[in-house]
C-alpha positions in Angstrom: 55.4 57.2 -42.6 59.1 57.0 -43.3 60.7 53.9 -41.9 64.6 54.1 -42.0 66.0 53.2 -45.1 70.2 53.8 -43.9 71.7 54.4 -40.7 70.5 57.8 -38.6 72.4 58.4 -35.6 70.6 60.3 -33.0 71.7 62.7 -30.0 71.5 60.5 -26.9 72.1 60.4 -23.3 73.1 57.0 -22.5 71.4 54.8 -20.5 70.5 50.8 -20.3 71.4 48.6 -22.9 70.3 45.3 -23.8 71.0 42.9 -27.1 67.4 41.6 -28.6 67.0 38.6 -31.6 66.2 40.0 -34.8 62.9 38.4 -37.0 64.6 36.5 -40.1 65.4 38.9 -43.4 65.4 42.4 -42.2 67.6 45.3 -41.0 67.2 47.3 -38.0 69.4 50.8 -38.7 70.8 52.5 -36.1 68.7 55.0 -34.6 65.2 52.9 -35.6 63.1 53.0 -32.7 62.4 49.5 -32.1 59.8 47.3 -31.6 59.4 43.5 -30.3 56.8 41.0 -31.9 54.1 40.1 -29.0 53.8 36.8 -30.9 57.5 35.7 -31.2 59.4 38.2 -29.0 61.9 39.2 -31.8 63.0 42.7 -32.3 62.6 44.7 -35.9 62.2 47.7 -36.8 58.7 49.2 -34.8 56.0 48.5 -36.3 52.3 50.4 -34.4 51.3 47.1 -33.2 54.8 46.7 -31.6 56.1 47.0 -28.1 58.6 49.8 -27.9 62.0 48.0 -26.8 64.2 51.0 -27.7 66.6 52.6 -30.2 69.1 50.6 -32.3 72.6 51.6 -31.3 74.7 49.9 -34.2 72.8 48.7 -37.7 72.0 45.1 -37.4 71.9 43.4 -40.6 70.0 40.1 -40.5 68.5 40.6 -44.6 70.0 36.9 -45.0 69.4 35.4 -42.0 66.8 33.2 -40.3 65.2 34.8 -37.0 67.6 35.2 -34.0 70.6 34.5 -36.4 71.3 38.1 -35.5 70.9 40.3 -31.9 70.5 44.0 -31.9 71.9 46.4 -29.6 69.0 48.7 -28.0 69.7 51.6 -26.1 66.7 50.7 -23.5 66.9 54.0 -21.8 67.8 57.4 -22.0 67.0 60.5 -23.4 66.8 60.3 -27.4 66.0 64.1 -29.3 63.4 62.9 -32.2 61.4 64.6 -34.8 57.7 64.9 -33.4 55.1 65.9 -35.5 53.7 69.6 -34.2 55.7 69.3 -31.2 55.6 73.1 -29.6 57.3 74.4 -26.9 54.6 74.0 -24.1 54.7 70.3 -24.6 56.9 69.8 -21.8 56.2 66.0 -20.3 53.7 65.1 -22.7 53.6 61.2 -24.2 54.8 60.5 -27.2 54.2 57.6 -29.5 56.1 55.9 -33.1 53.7 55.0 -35.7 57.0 53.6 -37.4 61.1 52.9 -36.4 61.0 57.1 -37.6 58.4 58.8 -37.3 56.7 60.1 -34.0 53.7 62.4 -32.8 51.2 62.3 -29.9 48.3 60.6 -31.2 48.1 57.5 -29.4 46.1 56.3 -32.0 47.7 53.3 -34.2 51.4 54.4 -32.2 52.9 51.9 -29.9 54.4 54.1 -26.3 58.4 55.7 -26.2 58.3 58.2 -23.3 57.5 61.6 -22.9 58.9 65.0 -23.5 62.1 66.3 -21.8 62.7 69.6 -23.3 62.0 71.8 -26.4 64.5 72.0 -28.9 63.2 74.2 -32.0 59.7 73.2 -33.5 58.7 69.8 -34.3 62.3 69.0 -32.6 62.0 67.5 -28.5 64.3 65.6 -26.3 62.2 62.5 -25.0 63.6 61.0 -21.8 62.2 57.1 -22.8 62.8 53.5 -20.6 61.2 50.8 -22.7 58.9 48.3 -20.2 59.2 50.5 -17.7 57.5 54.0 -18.0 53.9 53.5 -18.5 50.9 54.9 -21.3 49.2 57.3 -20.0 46.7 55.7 -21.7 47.4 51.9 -21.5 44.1 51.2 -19.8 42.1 52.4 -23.2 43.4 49.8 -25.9 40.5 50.9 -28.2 41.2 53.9 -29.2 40.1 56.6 -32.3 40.8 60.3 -33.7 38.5 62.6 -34.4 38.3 65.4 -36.6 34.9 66.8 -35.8 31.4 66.0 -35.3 30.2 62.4 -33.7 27.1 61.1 -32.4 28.1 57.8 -30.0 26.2 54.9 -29.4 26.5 52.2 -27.1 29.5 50.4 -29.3 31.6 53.2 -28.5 31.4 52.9 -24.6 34.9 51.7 -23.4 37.0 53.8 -25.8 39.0 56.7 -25.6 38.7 59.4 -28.4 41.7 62.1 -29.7 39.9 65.2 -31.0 42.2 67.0 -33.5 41.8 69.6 -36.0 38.1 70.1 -34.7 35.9 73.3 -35.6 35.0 75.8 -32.5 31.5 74.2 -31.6 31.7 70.7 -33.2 29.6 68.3 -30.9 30.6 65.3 -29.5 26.9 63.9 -28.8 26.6 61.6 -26.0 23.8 58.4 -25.9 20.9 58.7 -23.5 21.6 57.6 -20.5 21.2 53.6 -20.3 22.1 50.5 -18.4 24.8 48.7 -19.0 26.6 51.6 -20.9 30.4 51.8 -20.1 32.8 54.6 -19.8 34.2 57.3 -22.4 37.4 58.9 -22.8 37.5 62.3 -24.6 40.9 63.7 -24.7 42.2 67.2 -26.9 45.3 66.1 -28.2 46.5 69.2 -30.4 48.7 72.6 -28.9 47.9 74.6 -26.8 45.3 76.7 -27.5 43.7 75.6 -30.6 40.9 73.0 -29.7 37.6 73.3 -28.1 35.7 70.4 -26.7 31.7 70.4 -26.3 30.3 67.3 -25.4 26.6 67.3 -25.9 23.9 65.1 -23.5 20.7 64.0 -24.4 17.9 66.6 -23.9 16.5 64.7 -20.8 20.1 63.6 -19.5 23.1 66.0 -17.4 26.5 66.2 -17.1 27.9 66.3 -13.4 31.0 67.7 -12.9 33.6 69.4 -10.0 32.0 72.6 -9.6 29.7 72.7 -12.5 26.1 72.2 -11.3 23.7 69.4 -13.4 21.2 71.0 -16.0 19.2 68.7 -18.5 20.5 69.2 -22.1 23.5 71.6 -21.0 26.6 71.0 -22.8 30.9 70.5 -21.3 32.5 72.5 -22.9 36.4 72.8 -22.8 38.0 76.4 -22.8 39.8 76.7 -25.6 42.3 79.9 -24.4 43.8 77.6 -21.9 43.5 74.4 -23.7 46.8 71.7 -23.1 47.1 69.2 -25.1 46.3 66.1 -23.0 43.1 68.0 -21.8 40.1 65.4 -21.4 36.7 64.1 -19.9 36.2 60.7 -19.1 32.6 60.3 -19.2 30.7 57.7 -16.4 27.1 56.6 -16.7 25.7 58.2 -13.6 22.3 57.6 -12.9 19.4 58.0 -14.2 19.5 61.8 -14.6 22.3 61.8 -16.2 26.1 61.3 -16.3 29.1 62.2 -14.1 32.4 63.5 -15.4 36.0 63.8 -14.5 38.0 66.2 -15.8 41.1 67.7 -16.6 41.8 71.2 -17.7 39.7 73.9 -17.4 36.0 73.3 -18.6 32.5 75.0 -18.0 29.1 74.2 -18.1 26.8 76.0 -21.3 24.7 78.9 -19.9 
């Protein structure tokens, strides 16, 4: 992480502005992406567990003073160009989240929600369009949320919780629990470029995975084609019955011959 140390003005459309109480003894730079404190509703520099309220327009210097003593001035909306980690040109309209008041990628994973992608600017260089409270997280609904790097076996803990596969090996296996009551949903989700991940999601031997347009067959992977890969691909994995579980997808996936 690199959380502003001095001012760093960014390029910016102008949009909706709004003034924000500052926590006591801090400094919010101009251009820190900024976050508000669920607990007191003060603004400081974002922080993961943050809500995103914006960029700092003009450095707000509250080091010496008690919380409030001081307001920032936000740009709430707009269109900001930011450093994102591995951002590619066919990222166009993905969602991108700060980890920090500097430093941005698209792992939702321990990142608090700025916008998504406008337009490509040279690698690891986008223009997000961004209106704090009002565009929503894709993935909002999954507040438990982890990254992956290759193989996992889940159990029934990890129902309810959406997963971000990066960096995985070609035939890694994500193995599902046998199908049981009371188990809750999955989300799987590829969340590197295009082109470079492959998904295979493994069911028990006695259990199947349903899908549009791929037929059920006990012990028969999902597997995610990696040539055509987005990043944002995913599975979100329901319970089914008793023969096995249902799947919704997005991108283009097939069923193991």
């Amino acid at each position: 992480m690199a959380t502003l140390a001095v001012d760093k003005p960014r390029a910016e459309q102008l949009g909706m502005q709004s003034d924000i109480p500052v926590i006591a003894s801090d400094i919010i730079f101009e251009g820190a992406a900024v976050g508000v404190v669920d607990a007191t509703g003060h603004a400081r520099p974002l922080n993961a567990a943050d809500r995103f309220a914006g960029f700092c327009l003009t450095r707000c210097d509250n080091s010496a003073g008690a919380a409030a003593a001081k307001n920032v001035k936000v740009l709430v909306s707009g269109k900001v160009q930011l450093p994102v980690t591995g951002a590619v040109i066919t990222d166009l309209g993905q969602p991108v989240y700060a980890s920090d008041d500097d430093t941005f990628s698209f792992v939702p994973t321990g990142g608090a929600f700025v916008g998504f992608v406008d337009r490509f600017v040279s690698a690891g260089v986008v223009i997000v369009a961004f209106n704090a409270g009002v565009l929503t997280d894709p993935y909002g609904l999954w507040p438990i949320r982890e990254t992956l790097t290759g193989i996992k076996t889940f159990d029934a803990q990890d129902c309810g919780k959406a997963f971000f596969c990066t960096a995985a090996a070609d035939g890694d296996a994500l193995t599902l629990p046998a199908i049981a009551d009371g188990l809750d949903d999955i989300l799987i989700v590829a969340i590197d470029a295009f082109g470079t991940t492959q998904i295979k999601v493994d069911p028990a031997a006695a259990d199947s995975i349903r899908a549009a347009d791929l037929a059920a067959v006990d012990n028969k992977d999902l597997l995610l084609t990696k040539a055509t890969q987005r990043r944002g691909d995913s599975v979100r994995i329901y319970l089914g019955d008793a023969d096995g579980y249902s799947a919704s997808i997005k991108g283009i996936w097939t069923a193991e011959a």
